[in-house]
C-alpha positions as CSV (number, residue, x, y, z in Angstrom):
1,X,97.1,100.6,115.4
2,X,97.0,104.0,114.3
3,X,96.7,105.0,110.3
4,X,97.0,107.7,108.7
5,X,96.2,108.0,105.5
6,X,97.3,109.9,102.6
7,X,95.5,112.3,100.5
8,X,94.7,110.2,97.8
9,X,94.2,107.1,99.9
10,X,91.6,108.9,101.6
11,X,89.8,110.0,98.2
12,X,90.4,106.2,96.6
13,X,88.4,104.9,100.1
14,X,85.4,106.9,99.4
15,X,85.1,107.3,96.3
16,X,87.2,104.7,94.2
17,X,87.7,101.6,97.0
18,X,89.0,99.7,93.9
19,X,92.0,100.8,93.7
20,X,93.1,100.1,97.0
21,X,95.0,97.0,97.6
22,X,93.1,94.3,99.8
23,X,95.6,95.0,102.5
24,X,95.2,98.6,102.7
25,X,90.9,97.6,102.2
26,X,91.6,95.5,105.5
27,X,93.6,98.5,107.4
28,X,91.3,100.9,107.0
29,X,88.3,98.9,107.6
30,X,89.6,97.2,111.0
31,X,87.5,98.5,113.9
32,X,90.3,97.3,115.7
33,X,92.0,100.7,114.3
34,X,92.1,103.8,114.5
35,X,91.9,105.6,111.0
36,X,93.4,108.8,110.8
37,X,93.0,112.0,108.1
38,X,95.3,114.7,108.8
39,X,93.5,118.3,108.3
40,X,96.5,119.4,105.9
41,X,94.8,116.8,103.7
42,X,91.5,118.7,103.7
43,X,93.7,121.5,102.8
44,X,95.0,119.8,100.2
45,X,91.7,118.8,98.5
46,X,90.7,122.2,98.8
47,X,93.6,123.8,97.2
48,X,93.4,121.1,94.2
49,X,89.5,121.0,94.0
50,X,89.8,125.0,93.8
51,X,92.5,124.9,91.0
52,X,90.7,122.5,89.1
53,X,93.4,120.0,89.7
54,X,91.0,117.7,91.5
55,X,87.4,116.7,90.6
56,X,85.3,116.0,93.8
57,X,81.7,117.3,94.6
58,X,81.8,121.1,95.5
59,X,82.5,122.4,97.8
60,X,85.0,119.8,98.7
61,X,85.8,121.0,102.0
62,X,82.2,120.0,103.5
63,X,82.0,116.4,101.0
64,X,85.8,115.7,102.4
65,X,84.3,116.5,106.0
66,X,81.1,114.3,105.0
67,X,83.3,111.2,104.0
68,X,85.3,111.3,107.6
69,X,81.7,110.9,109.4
70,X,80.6,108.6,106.7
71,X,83.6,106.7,106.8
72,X,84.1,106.5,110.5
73,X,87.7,108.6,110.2
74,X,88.9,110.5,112.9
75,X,90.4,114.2,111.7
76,X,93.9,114.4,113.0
77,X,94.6,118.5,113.6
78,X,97.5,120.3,113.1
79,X,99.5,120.6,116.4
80,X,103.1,122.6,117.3
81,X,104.9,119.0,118.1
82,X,104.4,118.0,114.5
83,X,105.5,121.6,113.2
84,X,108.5,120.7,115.0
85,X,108.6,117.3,113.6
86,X,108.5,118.6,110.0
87,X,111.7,121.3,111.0
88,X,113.6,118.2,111.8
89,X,112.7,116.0,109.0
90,X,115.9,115.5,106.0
91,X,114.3,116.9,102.5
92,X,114.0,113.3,100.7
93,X,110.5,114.6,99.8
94,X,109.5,118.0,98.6
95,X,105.9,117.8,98.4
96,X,104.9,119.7,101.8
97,X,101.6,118.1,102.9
98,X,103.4,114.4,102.3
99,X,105.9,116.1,104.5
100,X,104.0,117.1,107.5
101,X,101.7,113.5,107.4
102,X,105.3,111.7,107.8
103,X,105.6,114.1,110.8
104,X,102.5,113.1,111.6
105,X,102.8,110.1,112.1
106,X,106.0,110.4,113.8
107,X,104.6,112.3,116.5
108,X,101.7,110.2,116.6
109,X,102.9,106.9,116.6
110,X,101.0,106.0,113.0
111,X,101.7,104.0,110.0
112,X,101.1,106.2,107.0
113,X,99.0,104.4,104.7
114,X,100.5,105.2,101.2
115,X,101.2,104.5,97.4
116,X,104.2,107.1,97.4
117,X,107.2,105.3,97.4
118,X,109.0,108.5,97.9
119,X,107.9,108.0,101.5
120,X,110.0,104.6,102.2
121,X,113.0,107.1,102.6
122,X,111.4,108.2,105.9
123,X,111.8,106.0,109.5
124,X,108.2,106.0,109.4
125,X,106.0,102.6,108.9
126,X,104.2,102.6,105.6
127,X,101.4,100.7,104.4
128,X,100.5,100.1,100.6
């Protein structure tokens, strides 16, 4: 199974494992899976860590890039099928990188491994 996971599921697995639910523990821990970050969430870290908004080791960009080896998470780029996914998508959510993981994972085939309920109002599988 693919999963991808969101922002702050990736920052709660290796940093704060705690927090996550034993389910979401098990997903991302299944060798059997393949665990997915999406590059717009290394943006995201970036712009928040930059703003102040976010307090991770600096500079975030090479910690975030750290934890995926660490961590055994695959970096899922950027590619035009998923821009086109996004165009498509209906505006339940306004948040723009929780919009282009749900096409993400739309594209990809991927669960999207998520607290944001906001997400349910996608047809894409979501994990909590």
């Amino acid at each position: 199974m693919k999963v991808l996971l969101d922002t702050h599921v990736f920052l709660w697995a290796v940093s704060d494992p705690i927090r996550l639910s034993s389910k979401a523990q098990e997903k991302i821990q299944d060798a059997r899976n393949e665990v997915l970050l999406s590059v717009i969430s290394i943006w995201e870290i970036a712009v928040k860590a930059s703003r102040g908004k976010l307090a991770v080791p600096r500079p975030a960009v090479p910690w975030a890039h750290r934890q995926l080896v660490r961590h055994r998470i695959a970096l899922l780029e950027i590619e035009v099928s998923h821009l086109a996914a996004l165009e498509r998508l209906p505006w339940h959510h306004r948040d723009p990188f929780d919009r282009l993981l749900v096409a993400q994972c739309l594209e990809e085939g991927a669960a999207l491994l998520t607290v944001d309920q906001e997400l349910h109002r996608y047809e894409v599988e979501i994990l909590s």
